[in-house]
C-alpha positions in Angstrom: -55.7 -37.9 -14.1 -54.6 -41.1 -12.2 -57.2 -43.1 -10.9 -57.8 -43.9 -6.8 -56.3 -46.7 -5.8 -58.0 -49.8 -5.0 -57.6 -51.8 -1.6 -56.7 -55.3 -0.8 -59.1 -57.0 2.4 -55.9 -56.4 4.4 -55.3 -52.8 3.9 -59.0 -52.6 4.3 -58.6 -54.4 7.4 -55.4 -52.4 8.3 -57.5 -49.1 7.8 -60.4 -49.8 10.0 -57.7 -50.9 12.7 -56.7 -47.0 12.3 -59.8 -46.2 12.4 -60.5 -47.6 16.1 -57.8 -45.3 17.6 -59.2 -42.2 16.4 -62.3 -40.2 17.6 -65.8 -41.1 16.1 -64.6 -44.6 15.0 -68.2 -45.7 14.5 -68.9 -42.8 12.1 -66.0 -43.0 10.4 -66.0 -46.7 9.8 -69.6 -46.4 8.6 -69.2 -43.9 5.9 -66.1 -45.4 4.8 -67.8 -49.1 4.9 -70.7 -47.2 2.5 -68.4 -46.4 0.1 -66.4 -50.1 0.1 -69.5 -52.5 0.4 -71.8 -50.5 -1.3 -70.1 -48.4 -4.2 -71.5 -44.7 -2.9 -70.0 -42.0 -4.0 -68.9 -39.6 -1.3 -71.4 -37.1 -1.9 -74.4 -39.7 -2.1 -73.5 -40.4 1.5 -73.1 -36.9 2.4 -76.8 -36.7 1.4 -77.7 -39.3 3.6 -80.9 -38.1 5.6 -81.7 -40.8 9.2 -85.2 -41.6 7.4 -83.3 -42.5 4.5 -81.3 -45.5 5.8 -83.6 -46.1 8.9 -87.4 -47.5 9.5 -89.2 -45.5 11.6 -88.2 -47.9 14.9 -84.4 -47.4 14.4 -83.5 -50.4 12.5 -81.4 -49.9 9.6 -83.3 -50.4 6.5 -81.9 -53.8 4.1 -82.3 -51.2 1.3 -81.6 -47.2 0.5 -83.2 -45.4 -2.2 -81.1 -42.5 -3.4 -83.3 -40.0 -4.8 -82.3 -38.6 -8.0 -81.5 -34.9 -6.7 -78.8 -37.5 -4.6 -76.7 -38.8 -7.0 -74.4 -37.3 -9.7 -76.3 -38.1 -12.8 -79.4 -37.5 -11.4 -80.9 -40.8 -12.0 -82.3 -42.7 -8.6 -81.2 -46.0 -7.9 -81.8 -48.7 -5.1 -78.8 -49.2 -2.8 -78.6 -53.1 -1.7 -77.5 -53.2 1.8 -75.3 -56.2 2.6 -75.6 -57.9 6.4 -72.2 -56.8 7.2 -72.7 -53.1 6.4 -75.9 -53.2 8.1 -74.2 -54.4 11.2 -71.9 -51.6 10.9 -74.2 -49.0 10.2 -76.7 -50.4 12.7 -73.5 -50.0 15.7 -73.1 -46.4 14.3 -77.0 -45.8 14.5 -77.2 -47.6 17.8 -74.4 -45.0 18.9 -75.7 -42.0 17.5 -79.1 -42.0 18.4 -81.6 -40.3 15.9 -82.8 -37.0 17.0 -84.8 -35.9 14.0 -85.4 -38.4 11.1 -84.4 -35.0 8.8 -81.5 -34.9 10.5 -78.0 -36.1 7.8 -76.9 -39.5 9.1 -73.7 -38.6 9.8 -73.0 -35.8 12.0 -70.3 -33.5 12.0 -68.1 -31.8 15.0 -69.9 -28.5 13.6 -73.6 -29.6 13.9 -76.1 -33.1 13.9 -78.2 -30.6 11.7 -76.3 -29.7 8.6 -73.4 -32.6 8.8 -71.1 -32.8 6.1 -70.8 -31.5 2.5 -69.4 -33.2 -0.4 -66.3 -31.3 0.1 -65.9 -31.8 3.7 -66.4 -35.3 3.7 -64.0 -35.5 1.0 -61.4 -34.0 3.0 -62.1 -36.5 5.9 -61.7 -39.1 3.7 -58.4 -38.0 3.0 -57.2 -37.7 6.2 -58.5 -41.4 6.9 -56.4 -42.8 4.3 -53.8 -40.7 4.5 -53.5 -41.6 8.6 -53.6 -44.7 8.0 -50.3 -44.4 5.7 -52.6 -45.3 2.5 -50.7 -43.7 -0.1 -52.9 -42.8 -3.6 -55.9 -43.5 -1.6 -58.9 -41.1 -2.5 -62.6 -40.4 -1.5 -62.9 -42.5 -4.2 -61.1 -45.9 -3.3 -63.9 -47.1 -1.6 -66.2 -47.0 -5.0 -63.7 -48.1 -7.1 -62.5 -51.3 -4.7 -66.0 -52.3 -4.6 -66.7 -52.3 -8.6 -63.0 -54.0 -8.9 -63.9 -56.6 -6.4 -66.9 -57.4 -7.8 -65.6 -57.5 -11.4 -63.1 -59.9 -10.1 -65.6 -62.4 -8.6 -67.0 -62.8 -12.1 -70.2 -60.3 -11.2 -71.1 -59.2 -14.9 -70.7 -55.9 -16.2 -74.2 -54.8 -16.4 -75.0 -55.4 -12.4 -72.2 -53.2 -12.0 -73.1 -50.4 -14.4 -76.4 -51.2 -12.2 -75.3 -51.0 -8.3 -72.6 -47.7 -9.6 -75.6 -45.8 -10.9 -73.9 -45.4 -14.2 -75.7 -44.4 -17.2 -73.0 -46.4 -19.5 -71.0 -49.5 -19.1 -68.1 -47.8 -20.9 -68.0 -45.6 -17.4 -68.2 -48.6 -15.2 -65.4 -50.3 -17.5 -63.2 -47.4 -16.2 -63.4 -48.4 -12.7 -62.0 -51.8 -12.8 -58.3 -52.1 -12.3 -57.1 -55.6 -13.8 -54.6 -57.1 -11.3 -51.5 -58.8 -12.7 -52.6 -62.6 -10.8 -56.3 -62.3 -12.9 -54.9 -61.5 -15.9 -52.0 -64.4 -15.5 -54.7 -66.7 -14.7 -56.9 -65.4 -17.8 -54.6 -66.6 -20.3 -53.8 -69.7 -19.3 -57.7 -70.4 -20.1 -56.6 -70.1 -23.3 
């Protein structure tokens, strides 16, 4: 099976353009933003509950604890929240307005109550990326670009294994894509 593609800060940039056009932009950009600056899987942000990734006066939190009945392999983990996704998630929150702290983050055209499954935010997913004519882009891009980029700025392995939530590094290993100009510049340290 072919791996998702990753993105480049200008495709990234190009995408969230799209994004703007089209209906629930602050949503969208938000759950797409969790999955590029902070490596969640789709279904982890499916999961997303309001009292999960807000404090009780609205403010979103600097951290997110995934439970482990959140995550794929069941193991909990801490989710670092960087200033730029917490301004975008902050706009969305700001937008949204929290009815019920039980409530999923991230609403739905179908209900504020149940949201979005795995499956369906898959699908959305798609349909961002593929409206924004980003071709081999998957629900999984977002994870994968993050990991990449951060193997690329020299961020060691087992942070990575770390922030994914991976149980092995062999499984983080598999997300990095090794782009020609790094590994042209690897062996001319030799």
């Amino acid at each position: 099976m072919a791996q998702a593609r990753t993105l480049g800060n200008e495709e990234l940039l190009q995408l969230l353009d799209y994004l703007g056009t089209r209906a629930h932009a602050a949503r969208n950009r938000a759950m797409l933003l969790l999955t590029h600056l902070a490596g969640l899987r789709v279904s982890e942000v499916a999961y997303l509950r309001w009292s999960d990734v807000t404090s009780e006066d609205g403010t979103v939190r600097n951290e997110v604890r995934l439970m482990a009945d959140m995550t794929k392999n069941g193991i909990a983990r801490t989710v670092y929240v960087s200033s730029k996704l917490r301004a975008e998630l902050q706009a969305y929150a700001d937008q949204a307005r929290c009815i019920n702290r039980n409530y999923p983050f991230f609403y739905s055209q179908k209900s504020l109550k149940t949201g979005f499954s795995a499956n369906s935010l898959t699908q959305t997913f798609a349909l961002m990326y593929a409206g924004a004519g980003m071709e081999g882009a998957t629900s999984h891009t977002g994870r994968r670009t993050f990991l990449t980029k951060l193997a690329n700025q020299n961020t060691p392995i087992h942070l990575l294994k770390t922030l994914a939530g991976h149980k092995s590094i062999s499984t983080t290993a598999t997300y990095l894509y090794s782009n020609p100009t790094l590994l042209k510049a690897a062996v001319e340290l030799a």
